[in-house]
PQR file with spaces between the fields and no chain letter, atoms N, CA, C, O and H, PARSE charges and radii, in Angstrom:
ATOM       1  N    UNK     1      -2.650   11.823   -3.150 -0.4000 1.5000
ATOM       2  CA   UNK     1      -2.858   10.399   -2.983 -0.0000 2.0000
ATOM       3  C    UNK     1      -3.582   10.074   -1.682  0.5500 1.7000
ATOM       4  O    UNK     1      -4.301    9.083   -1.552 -0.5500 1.4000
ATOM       5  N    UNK     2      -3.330   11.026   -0.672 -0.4000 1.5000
ATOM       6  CA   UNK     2      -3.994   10.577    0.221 -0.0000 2.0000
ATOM       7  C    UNK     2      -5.451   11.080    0.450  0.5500 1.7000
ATOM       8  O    UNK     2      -6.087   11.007    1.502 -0.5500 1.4000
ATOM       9  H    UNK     2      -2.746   11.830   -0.778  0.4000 1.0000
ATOM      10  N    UNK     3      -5.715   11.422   -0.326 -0.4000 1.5000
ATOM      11  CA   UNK     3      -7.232   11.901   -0.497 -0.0000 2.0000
ATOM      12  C    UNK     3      -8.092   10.754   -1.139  0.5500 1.7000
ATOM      13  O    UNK     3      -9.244   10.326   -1.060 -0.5500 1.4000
ATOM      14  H    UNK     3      -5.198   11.482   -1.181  0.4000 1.0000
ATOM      15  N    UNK     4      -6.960   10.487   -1.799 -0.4000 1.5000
ATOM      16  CA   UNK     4      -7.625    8.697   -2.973 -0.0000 2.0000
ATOM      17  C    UNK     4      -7.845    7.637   -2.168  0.5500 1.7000
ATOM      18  O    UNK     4      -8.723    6.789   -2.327 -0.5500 1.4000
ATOM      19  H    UNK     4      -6.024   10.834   -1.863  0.4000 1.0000
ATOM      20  N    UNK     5      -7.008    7.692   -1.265 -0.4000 1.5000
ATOM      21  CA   UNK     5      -6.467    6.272   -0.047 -0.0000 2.0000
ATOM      22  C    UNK     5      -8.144    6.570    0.409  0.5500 1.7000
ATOM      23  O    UNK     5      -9.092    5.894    0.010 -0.5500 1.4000
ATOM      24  H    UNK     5      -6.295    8.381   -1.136  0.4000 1.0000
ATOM      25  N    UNK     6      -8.220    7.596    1.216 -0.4000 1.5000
ATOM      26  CA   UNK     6      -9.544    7.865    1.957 -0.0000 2.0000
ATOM      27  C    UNK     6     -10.914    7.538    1.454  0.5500 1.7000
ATOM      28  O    UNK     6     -11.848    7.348    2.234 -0.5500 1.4000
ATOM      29  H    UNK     6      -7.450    8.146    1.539  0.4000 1.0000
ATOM      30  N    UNK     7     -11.078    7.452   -0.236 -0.4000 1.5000
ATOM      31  CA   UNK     7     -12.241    7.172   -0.755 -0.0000 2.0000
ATOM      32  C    UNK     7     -12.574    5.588   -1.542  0.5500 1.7000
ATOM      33  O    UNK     7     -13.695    5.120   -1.737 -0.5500 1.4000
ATOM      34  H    UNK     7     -10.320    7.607   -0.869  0.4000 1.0000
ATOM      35  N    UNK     8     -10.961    4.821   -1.988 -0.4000 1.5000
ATOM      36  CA   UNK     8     -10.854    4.211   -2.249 -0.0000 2.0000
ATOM      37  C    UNK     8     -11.168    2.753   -1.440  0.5500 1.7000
ATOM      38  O    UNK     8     -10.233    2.312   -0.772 -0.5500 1.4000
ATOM      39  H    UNK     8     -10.050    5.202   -1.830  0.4000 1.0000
ATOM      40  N    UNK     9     -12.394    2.007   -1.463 -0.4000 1.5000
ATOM      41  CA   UNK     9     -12.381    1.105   -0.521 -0.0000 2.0000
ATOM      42  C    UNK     9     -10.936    0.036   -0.397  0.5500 1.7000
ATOM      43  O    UNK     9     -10.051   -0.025   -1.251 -0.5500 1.4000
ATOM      44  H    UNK     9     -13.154    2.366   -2.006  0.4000 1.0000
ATOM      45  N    UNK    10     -10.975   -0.650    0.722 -0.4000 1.5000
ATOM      46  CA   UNK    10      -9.387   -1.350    0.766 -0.0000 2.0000
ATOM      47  C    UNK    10      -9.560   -2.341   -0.191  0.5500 1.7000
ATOM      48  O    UNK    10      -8.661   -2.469   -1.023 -0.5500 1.4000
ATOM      49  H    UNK    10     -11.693   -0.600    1.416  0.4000 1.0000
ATOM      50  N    UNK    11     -10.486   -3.035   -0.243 -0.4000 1.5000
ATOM      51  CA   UNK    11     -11.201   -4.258   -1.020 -0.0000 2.0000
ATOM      52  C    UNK    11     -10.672   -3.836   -2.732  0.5500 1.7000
ATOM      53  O    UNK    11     -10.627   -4.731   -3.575 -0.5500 1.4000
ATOM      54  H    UNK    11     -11.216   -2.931    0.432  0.4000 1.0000
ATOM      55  N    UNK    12     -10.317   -2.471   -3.066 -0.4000 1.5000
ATOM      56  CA   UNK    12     -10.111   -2.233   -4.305 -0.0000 2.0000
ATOM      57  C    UNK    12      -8.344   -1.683   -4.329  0.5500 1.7000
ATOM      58  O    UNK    12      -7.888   -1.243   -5.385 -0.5500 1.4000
ATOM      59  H    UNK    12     -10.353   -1.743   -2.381  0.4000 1.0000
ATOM      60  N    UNK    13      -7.664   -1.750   -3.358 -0.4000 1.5000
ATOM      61  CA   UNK    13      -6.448   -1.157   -2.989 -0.0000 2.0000
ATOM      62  C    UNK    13      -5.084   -2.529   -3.255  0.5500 1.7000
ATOM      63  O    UNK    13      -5.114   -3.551   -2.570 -0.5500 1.4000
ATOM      64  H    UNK    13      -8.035   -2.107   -2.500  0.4000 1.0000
ATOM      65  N    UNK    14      -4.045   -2.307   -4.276 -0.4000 1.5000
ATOM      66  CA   UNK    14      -2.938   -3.483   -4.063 -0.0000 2.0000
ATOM      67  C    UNK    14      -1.676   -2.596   -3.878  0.5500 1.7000
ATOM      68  O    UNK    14      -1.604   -1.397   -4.143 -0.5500 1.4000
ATOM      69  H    UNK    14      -4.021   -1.476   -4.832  0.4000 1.0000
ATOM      70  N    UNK    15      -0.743   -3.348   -3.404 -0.4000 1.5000
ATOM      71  CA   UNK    15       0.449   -2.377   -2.832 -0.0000 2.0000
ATOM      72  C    UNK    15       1.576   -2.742   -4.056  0.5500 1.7000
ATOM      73  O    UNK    15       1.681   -3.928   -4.369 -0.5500 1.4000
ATOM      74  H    UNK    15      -0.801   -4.323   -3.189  0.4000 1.0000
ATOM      75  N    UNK    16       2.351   -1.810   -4.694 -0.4000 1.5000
ATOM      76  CA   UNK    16       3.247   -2.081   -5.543 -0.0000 2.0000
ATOM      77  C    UNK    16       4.047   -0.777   -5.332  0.5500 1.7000
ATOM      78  O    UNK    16       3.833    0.238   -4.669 -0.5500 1.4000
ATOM      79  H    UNK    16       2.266   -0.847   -4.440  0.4000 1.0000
ATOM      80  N    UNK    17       5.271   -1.272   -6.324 -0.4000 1.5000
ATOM      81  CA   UNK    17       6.309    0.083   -6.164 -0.0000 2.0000
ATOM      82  C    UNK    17       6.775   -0.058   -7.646  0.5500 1.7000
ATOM      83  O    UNK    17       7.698   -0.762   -8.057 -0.5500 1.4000
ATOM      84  H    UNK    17       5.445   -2.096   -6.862  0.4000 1.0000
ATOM      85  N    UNK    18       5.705    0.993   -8.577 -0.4000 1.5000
ATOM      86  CA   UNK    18       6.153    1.840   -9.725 -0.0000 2.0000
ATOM      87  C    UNK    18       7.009    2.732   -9.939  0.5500 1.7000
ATOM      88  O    UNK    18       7.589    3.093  -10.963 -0.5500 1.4000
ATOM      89  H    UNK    18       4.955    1.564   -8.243  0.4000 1.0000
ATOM      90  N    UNK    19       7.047    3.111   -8.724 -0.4000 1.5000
ATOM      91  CA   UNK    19       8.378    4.762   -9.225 -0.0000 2.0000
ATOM      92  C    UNK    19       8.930    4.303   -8.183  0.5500 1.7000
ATOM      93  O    UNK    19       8.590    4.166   -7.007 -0.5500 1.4000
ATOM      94  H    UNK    19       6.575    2.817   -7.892  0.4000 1.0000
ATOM      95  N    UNK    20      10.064    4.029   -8.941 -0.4000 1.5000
ATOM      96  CA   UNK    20      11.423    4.038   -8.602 -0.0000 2.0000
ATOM      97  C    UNK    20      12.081    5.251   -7.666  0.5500 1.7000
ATOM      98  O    UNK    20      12.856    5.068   -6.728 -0.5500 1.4000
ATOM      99  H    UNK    20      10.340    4.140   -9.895  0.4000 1.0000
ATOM     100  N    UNK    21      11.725    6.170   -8.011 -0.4000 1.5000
ATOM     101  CA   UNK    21      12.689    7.567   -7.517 -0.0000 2.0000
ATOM     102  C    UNK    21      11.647    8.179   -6.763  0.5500 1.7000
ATOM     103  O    UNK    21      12.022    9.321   -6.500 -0.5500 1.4000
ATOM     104  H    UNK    21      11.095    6.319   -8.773  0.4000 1.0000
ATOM     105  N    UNK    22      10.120    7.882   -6.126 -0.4000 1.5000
ATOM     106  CA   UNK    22       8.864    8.266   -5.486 -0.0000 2.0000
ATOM     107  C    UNK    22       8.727    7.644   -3.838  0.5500 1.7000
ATOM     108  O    UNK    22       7.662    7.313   -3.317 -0.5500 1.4000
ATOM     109  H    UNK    22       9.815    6.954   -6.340  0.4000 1.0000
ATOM     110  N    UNK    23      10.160    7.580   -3.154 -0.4000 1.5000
ATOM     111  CA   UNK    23      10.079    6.661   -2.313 -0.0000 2.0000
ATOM     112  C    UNK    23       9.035    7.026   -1.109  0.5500 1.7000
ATOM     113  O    UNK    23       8.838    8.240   -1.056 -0.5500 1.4000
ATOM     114  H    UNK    23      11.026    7.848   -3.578  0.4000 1.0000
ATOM     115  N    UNK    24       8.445    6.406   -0.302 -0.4000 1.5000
ATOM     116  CA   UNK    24       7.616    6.974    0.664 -0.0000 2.0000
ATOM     117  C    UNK    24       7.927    7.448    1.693  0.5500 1.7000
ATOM     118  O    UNK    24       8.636    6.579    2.200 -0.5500 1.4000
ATOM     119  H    UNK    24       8.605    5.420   -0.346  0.4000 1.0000
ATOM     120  N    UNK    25       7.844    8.693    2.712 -0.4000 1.5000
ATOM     121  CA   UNK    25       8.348    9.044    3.635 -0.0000 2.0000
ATOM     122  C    UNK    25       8.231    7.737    4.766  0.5500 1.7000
ATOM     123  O    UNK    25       7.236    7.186    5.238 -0.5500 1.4000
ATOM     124  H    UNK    25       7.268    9.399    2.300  0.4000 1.0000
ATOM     125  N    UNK    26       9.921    7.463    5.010 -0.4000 1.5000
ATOM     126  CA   UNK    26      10.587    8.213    5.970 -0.0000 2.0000
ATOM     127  C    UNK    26      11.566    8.461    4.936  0.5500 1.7000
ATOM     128  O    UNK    26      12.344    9.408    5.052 -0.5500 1.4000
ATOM     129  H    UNK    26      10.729    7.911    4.626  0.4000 1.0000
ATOM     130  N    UNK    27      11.597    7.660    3.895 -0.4000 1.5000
ATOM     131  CA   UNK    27      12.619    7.527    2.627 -0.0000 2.0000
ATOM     132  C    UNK    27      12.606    8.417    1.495  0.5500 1.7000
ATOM     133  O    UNK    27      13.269    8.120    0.501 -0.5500 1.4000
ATOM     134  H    UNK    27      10.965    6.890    3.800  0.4000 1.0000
ATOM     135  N    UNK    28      11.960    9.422    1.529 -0.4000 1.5000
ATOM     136  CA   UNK    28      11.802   10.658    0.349 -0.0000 2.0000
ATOM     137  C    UNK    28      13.497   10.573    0.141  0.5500 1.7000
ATOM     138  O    UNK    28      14.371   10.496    1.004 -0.5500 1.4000
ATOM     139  H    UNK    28      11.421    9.663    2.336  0.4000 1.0000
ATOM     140  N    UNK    29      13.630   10.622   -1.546 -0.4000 1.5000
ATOM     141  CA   UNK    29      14.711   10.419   -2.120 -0.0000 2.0000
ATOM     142  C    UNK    29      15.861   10.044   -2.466  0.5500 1.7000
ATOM     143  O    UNK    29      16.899   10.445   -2.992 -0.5500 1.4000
ATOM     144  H    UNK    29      12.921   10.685   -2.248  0.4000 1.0000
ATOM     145  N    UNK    30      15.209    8.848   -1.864 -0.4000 1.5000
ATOM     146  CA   UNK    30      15.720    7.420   -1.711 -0.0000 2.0000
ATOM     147  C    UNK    30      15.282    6.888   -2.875  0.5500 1.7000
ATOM     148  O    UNK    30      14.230    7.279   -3.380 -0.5500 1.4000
ATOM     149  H    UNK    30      14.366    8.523   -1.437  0.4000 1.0000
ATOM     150  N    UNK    31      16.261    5.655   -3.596 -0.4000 1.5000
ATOM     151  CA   UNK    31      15.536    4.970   -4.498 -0.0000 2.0000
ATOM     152  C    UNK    31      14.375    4.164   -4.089  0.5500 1.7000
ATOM     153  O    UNK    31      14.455    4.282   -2.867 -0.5500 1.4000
ATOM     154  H    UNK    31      17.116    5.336   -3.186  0.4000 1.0000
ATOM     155  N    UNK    32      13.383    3.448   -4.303 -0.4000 1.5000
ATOM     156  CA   UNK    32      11.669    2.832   -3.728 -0.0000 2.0000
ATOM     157  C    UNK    32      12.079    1.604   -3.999  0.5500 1.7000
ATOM     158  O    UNK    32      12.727    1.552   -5.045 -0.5500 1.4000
ATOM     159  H    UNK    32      13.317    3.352   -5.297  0.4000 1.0000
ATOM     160  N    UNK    33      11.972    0.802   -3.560 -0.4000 1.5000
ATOM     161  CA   UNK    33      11.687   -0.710   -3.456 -0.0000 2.0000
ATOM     162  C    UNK    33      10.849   -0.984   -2.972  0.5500 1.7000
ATOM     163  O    UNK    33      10.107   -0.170   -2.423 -0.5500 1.4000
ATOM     164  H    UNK    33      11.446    0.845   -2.711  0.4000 1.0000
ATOM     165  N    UNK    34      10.606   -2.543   -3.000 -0.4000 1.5000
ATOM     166  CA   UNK    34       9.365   -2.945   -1.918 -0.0000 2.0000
ATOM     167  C    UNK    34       9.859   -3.286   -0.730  0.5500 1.7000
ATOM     168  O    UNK    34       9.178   -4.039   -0.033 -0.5500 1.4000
ATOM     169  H    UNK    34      11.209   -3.204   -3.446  0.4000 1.0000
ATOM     170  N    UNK    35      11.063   -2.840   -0.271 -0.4000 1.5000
ATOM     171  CA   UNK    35      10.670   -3.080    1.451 -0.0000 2.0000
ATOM     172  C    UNK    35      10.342   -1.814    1.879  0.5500 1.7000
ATOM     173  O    UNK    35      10.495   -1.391    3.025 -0.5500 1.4000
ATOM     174  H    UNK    35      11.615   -2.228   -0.837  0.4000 1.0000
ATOM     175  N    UNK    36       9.815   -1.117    0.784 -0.4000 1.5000
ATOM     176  CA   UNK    36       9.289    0.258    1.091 -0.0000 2.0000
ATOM     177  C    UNK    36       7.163    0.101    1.333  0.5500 1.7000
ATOM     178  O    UNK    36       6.236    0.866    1.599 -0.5500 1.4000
ATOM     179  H    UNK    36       9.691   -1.460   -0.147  0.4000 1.0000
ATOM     180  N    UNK    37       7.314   -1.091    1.084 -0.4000 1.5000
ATOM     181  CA   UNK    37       5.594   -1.300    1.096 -0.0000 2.0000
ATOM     182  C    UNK    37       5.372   -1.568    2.413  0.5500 1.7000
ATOM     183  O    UNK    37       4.147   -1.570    2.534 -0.5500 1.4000
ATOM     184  H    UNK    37       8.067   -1.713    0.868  0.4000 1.0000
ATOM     185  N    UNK    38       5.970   -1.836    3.663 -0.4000 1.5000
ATOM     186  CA   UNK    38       5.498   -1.829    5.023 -0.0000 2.0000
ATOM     187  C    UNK    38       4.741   -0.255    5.387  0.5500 1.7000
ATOM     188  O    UNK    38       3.664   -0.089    5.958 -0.5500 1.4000
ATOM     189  H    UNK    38       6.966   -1.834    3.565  0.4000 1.0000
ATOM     190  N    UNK    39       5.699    0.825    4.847 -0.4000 1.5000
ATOM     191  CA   UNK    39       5.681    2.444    5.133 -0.0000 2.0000
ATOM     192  C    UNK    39       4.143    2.719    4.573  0.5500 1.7000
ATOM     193  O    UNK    39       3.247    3.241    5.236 -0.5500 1.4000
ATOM     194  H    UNK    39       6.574    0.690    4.383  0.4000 1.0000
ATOM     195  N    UNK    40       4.039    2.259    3.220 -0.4000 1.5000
ATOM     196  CA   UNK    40       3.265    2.113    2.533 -0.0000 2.0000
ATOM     197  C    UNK    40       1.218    1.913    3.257  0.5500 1.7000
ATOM     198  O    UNK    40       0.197    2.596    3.171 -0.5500 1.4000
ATOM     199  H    UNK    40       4.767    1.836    2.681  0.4000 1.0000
ATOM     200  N    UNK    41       1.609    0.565    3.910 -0.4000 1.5000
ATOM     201  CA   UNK    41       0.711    0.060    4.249 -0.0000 2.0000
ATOM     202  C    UNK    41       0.364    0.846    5.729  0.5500 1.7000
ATOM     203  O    UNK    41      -0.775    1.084    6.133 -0.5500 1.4000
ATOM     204  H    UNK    41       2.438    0.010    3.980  0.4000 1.0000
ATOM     205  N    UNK    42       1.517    1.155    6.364 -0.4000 1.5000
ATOM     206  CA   UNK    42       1.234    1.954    7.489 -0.0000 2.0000
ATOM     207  C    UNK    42       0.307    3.350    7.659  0.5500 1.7000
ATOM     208  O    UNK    42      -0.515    3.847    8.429 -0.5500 1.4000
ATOM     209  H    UNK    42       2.442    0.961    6.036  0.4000 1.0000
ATOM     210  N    UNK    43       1.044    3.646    6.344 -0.4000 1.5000
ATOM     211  CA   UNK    43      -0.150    5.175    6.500 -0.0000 2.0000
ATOM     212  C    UNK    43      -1.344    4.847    5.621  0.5500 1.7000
ATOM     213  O    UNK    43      -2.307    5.579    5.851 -0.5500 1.4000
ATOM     214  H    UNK    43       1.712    3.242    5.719  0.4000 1.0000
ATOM     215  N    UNK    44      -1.544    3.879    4.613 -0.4000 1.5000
ATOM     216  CA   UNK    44      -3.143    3.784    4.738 -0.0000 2.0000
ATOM     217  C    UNK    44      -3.899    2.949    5.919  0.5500 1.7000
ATOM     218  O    UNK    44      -5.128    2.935    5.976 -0.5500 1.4000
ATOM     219  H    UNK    44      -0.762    3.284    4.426  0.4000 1.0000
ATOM     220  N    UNK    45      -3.140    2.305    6.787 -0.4000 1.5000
ATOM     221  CA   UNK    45      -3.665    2.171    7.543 -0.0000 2.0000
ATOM     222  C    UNK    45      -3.967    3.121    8.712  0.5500 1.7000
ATOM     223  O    UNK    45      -4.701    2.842    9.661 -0.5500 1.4000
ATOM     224  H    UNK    45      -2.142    2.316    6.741  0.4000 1.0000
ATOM     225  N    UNK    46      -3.341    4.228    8.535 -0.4000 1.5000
ATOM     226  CA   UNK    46      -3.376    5.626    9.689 -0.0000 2.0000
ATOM     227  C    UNK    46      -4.818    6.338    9.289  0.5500 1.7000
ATOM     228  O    UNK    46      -5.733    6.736   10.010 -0.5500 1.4000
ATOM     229  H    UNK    46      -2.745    4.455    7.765  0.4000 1.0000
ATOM     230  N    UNK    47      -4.615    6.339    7.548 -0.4000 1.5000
ATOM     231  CA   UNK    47      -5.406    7.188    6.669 -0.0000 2.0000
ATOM     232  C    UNK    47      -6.923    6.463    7.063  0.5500 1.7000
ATOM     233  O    UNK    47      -7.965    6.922    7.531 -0.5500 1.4000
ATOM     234  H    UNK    47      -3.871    6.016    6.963  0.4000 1.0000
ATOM     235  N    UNK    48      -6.608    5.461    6.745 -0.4000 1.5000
ATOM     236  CA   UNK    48      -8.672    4.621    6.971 -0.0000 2.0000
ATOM     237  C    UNK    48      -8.822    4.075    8.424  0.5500 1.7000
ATOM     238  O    UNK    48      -9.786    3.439    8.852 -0.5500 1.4000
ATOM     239  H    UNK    48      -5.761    5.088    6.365  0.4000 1.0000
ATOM     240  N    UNK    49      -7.714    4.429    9.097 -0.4000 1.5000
ATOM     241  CA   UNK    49      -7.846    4.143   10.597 -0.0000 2.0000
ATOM     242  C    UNK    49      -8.521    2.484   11.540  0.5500 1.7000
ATOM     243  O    UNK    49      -9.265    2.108   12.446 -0.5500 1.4000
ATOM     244  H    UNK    49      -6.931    4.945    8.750  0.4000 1.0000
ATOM     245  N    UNK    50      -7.645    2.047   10.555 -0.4000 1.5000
ATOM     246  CA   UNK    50      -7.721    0.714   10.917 -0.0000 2.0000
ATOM     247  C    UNK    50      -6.613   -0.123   11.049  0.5500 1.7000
ATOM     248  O    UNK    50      -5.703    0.694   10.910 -0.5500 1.4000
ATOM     249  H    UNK    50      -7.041    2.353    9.819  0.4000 1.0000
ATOM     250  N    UNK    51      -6.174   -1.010   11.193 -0.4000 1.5000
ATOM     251  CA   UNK    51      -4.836   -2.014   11.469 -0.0000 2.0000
ATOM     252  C    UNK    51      -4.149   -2.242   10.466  0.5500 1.7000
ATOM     253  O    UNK    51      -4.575   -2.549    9.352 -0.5500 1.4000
ATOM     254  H    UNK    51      -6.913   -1.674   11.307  0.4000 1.0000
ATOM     255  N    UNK    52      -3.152   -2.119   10.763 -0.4000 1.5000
ATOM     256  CA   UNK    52      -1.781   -2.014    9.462 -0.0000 2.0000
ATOM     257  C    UNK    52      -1.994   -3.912    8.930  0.5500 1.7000
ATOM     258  O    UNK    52      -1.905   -4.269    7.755 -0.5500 1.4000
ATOM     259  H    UNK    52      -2.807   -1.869   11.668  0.4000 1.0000
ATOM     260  N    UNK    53      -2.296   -4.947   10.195 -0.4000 1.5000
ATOM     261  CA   UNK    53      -2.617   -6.094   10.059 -0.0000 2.0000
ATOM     262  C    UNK    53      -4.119   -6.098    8.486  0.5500 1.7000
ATOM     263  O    UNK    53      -3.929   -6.625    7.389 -0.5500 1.4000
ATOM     264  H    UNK    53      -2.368   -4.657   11.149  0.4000 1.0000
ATOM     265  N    UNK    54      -5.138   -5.534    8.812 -0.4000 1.5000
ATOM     266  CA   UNK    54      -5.832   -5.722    8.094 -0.0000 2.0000
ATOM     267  C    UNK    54      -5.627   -5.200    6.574  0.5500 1.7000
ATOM     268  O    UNK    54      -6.173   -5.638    5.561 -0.5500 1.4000
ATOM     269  H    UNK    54      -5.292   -5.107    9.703  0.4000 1.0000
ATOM     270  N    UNK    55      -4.597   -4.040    6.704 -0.4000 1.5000
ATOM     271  CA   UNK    55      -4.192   -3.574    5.143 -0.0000 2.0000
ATOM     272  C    UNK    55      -3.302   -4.662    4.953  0.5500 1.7000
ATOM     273  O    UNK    55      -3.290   -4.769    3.727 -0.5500 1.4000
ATOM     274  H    UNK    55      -4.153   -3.685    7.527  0.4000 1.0000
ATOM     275  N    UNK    56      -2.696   -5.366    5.323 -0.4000 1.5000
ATOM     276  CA   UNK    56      -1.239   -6.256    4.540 -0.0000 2.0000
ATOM     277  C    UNK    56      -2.562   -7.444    4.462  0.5500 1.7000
ATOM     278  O    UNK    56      -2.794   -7.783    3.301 -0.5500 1.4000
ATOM     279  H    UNK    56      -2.706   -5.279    6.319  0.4000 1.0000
ATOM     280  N    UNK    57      -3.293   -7.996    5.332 -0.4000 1.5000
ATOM     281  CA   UNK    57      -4.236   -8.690    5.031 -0.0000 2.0000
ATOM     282  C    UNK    57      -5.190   -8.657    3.385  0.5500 1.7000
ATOM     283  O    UNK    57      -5.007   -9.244    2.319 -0.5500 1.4000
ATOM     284  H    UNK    57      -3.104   -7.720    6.275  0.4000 1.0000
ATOM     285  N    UNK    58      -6.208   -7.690    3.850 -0.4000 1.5000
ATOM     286  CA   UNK    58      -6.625   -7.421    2.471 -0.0000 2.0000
ATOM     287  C    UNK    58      -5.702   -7.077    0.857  0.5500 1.7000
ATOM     288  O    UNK    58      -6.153   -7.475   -0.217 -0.5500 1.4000
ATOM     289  H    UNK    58      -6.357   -7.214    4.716  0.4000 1.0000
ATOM     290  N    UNK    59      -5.018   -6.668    0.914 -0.4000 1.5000
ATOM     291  CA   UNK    59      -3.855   -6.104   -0.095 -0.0000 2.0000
ATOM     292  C    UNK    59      -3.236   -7.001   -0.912  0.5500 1.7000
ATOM     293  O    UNK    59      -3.062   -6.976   -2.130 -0.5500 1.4000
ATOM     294  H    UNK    59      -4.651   -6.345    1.786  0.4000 1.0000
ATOM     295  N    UNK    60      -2.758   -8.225    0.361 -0.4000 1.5000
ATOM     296  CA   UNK    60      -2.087   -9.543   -0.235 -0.0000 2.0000
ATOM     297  C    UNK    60      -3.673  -10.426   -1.004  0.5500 1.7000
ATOM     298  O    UNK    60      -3.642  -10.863   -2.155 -0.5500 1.4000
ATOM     299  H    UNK    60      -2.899   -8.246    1.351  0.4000 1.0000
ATOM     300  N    UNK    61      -4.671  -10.515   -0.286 -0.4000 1.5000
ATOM     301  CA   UNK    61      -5.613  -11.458   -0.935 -0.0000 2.0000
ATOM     302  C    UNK    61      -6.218  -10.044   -2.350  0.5500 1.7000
ATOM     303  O    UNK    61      -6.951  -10.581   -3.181 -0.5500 1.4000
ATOM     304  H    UNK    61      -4.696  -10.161    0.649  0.4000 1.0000
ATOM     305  N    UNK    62      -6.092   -9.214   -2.499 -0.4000 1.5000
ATOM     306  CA   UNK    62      -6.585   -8.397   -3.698 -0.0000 2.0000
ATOM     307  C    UNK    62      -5.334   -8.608   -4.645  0.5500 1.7000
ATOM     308  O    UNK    62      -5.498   -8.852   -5.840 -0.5500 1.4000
ATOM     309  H    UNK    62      -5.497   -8.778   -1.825  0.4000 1.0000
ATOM     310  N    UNK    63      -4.069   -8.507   -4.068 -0.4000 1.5000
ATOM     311  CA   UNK    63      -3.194   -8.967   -5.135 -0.0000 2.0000
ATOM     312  C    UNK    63      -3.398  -10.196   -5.681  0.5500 1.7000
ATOM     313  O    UNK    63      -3.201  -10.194   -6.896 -0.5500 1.4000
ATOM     314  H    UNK    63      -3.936   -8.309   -3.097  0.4000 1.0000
ATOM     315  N    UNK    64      -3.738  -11.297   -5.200 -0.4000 1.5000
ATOM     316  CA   UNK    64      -3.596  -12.423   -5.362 -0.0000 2.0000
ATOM     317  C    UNK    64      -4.828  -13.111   -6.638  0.5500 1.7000
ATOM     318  O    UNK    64      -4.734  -13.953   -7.531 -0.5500 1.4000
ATOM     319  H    UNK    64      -3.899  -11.299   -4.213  0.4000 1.0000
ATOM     320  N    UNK    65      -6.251  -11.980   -5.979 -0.4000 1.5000
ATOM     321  CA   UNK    65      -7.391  -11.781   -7.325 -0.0000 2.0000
ATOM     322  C    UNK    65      -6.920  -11.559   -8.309  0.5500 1.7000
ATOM     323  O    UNK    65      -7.064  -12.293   -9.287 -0.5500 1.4000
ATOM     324  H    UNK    65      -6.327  -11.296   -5.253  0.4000 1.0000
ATOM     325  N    UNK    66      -6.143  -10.347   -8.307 -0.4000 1.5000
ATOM     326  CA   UNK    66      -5.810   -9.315   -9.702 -0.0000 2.0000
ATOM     327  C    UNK    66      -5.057  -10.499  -10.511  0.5500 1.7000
ATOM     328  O    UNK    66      -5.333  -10.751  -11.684 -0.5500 1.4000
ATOM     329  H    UNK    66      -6.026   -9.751   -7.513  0.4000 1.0000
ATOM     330  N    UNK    67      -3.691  -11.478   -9.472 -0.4000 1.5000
ATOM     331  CA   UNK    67      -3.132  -11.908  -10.981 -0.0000 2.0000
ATOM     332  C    UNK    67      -4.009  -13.089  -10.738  0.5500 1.7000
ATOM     333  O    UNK    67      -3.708  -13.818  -11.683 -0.5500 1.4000
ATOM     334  H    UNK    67      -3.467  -11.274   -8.519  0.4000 1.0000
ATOM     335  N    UNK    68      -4.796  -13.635  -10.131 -0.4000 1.5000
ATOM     336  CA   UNK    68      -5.527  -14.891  -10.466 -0.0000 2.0000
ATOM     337  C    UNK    68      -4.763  -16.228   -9.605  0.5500 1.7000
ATOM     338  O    UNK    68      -4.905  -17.373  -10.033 -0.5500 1.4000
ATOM     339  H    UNK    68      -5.040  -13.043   -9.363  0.4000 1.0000
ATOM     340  N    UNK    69      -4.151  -16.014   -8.667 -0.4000 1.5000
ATOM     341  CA   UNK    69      -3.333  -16.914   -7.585 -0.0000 2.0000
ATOM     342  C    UNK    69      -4.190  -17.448   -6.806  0.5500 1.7000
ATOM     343  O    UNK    69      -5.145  -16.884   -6.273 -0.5500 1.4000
ATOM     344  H    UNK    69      -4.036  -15.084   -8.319  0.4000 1.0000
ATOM     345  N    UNK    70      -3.761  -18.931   -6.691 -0.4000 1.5000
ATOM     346  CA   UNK    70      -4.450  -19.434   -5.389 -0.0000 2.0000
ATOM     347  C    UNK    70      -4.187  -19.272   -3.969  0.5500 1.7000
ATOM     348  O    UNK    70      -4.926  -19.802   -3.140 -0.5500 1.4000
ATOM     349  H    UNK    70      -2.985  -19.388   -7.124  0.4000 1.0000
């Protein structure tokens, strides 16, 4: 995945939590929720080396495209 993070522009990136039992480190095997999407956003923001601000930025307005929200 983190090879995907790296090629994937952010502009095409939304944050969700599908697997349940896939939690993200620091939480490996832990059940996943979304207050697991901060962890989330942190390391693609490590990965594309830019501000954890600008991933929760972009992420929330690409979610907001996908379902069609104002």
């Amino acid at each position: 995945l983190k090879e995907a993070v790296k090629e994937i522009p952010l502009e095409r990136i939304v944050l969700e939590t599908d697997c349940p039992y896939l939690a993200p480190e620091p939480n490996r095997g832990k059940r996943n929720s979304s207050l697991n999407l901060p962890h989330v956003a942190k390391e693609i923001a490590r990965i594309k080396d830019i501000s954890y601000e600008e991933v929760i930025e972009t992420t929330y307005k690409n979610a907001k495209a996908l379902y069609r929200m104002k």
